[in-house]
N, C-alpha and C positions, 0 to 999 in steps of 0.2 A: 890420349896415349898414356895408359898405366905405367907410371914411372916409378920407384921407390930409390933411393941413391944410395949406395952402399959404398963401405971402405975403401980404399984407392981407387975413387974416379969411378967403380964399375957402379952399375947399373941393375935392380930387379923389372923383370917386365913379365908380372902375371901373363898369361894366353896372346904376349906379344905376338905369335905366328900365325894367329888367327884373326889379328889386326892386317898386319902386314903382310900376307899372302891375299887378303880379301882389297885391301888399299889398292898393290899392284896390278888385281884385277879389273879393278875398278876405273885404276889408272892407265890401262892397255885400250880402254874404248874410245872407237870416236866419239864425234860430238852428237850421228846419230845412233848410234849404238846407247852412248850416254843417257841419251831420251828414255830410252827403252826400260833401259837397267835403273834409274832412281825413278821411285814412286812417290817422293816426298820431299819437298828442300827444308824440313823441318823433322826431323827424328824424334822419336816418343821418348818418353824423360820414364821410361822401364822396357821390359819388352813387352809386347802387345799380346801373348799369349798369358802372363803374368803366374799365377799359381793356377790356375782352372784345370779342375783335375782331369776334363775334356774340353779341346776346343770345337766350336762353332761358328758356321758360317756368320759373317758380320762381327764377331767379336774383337772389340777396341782394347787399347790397351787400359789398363786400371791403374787406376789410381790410389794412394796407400790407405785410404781409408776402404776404398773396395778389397784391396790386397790381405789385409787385417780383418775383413768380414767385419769389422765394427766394432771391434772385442773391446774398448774402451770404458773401464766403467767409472774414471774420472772424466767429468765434464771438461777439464780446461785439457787432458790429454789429447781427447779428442780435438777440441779446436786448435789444435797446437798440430796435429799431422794433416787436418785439414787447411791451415795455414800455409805451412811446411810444401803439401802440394800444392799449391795455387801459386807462390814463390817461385819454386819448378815449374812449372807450366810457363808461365810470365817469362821468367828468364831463358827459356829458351826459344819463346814464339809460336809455341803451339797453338792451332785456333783447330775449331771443330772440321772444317775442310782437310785438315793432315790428317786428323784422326780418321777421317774415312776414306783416303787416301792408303793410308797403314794398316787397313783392318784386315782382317783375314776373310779369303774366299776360298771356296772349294778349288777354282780356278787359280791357279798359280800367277801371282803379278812378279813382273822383271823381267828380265832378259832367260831366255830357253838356251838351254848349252847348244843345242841345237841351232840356234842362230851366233854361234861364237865360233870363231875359228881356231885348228887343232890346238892351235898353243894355250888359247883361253881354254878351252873344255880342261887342255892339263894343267892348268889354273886352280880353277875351278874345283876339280876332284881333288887338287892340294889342299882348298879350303876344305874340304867336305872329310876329307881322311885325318886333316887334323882333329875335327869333332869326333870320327869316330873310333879316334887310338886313343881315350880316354877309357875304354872299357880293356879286359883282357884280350892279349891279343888275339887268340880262339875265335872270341866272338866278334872284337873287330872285322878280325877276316871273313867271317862271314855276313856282316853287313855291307861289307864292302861289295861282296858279291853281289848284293842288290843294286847296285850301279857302275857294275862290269861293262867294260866294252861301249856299248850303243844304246846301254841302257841310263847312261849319264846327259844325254839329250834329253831326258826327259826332266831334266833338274832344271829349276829357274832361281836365276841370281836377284834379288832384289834390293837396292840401296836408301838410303833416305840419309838428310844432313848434310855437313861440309863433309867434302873430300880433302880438306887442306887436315894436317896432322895436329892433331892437340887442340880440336876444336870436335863439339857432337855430332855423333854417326849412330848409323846403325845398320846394319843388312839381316838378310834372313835368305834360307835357302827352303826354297819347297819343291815337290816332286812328290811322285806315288811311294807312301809310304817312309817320308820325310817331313820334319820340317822344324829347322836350326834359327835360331835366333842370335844375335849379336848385338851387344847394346852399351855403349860406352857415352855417357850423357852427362851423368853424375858430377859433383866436386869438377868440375871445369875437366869434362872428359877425360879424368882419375878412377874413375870407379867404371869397370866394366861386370857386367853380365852376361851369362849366354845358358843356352839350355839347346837340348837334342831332344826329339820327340818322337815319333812311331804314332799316329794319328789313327792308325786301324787298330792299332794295339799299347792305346794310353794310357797314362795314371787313372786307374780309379775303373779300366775296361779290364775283361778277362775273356779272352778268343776262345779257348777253351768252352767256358762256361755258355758263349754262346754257340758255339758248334754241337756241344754235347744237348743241349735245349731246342736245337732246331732240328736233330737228325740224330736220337738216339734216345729218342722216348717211346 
């Protein structure tokens, strides 16, 4: 839970509604539903797509010396973020079994909107419209329209971590043309992260460029 305390008792809570609409959701499942929806009792200490300017099938999450590309050109720097993540890892209980549990597949892991009932799907597209009123709202809205209506079944919820507040989590949402991460692990689950993606149309892809190369030469 990103807290910061401010003047008379109040409260900062960076992307608290992205916490706590995804919590609620999460907290509306049964016990078999709950099966479905966490992929992991142990949460990745970043997100699992990390800086890779495309993701790919199989791809774990990194680690900060992976994160860094290595750029280190002191020796004890280096052994010092590689330290640094071995700490993290330890402290949270990661073993190689999460990590493949958490990995990315073409195949969407978690629960399908599609097996959640109406009130979860309107859940659900709360979490999903919080990530995407971060852009103008023009084009919000027009994201949004990729998962109008019955086209939000197609979205899968997926959870990993405590579900208790002020303890490590994480979720991620995937679907055609999605895929949101959420990662709060850090500083005694203080420090979150999160990232929105476009998979057909990612950092470092240009649709254009291949449209116009495959059908205008």
């Amino acid at each position: 839970m990103l807290v910061s305390p401010l003047l008379g008792g109040h409260v900062l809570r960076p992307l608290g509604a992205l916490e706590d609409l995804a919590r609620d959701l999460i907290g509306s499942f049964d016990d078999e539903t709950a099966t479905k929806a966490v992929i992991s009792a142990v949460a990745p200490t970043d997100l699992v797509t990390g800086n890779r300017p495309r993701v790919s099938e199989g791809d774990k999450a990194m680690g900060l010396p992976e994160v860094w590309r290595g750029r280190f050109d002191d020796p004890r720097l280096a052994d010092a973020v590689e330290e640094f993540q071995r700490q993290a890892d330890a402290h949270i209980g990661i073993t190689p079994e999460h990590h493949d549990r958490l990995s990315l597949t073409a195949k969407s892991k978690g629960l399908a909107a599609n097996d959640m009932t109406e009130a979860q799907r309107d859940q659900l597209r709360a979490v999903l419209m919080t990530f995407l009123a971060r852009v103008p709202d023009e084009l919000a809205e027009q994201e949004a329209k990729k998962f109008a209506g019955d086209a939000i079944k197609d979205v899968h919820f997926a959870w990993a971590g405590s579900r208790e507040p002020g303890r490590p989590h994480y979720y991620r949402l995937q679907g055609p043309r999605l895929l949101a991460e959420y990662d709060n692990t850090q500083r005694e689950a203080n420090h979150v992260h999160t990232v929105w993606r476009d998979p057909v149309n990612d950092f470092g892809d240009d649709v254009l460029a291949r449209h116009i190369a495959a059908h205008h030469r």
